[in-house]
N, C-alpha and C positions, 0 to 999 in steps of 0.2 A: 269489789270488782277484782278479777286477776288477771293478769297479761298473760297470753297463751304467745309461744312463737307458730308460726303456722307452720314454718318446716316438718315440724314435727308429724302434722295430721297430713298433709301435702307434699310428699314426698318430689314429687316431680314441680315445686315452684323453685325456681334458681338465684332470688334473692330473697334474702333476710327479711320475713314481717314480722312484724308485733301487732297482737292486736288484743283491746282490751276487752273480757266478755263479765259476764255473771257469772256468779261462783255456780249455780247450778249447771249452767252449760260446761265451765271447766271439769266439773264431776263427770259429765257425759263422756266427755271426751278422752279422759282418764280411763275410764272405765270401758269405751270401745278398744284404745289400743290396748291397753293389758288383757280384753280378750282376743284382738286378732292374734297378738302375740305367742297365748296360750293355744290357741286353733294350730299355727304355724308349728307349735313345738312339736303337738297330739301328732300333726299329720308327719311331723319327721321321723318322729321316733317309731312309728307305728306302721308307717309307709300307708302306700294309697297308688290302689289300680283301678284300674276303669273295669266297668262292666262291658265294654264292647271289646276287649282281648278276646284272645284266641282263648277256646279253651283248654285247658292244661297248663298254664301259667302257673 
């Protein structure tokens, strides 16, 4: 079993949990933020427009 703090996946809770889960859920979890993480850098570095701009943008 590993303790996850929840802050971490739940950005918007205001106090401190601990919560104890299964290791394969911790894996999940791990592996969802390191890729939003990675999505967030793609979309910085590479930038990101809408298809309903004008066009000539």
């Amino acid at each position: 079993m590993t303790t996850i703090k929840l802050n971490r996946c739940c950005p918007y809770l205001t106090e401190n949990v601990t919560l104890e889960v299964s290791d394969e859920i911790a894996v999940v979890l791990s592996t969802g933020g390191r890729q939003c993480d990675s999505y967030k850098r793609r979309k910085r570095e590479r930038g990101e427009c809408s298809l309903d701009v004008d066009p000539g943008f």
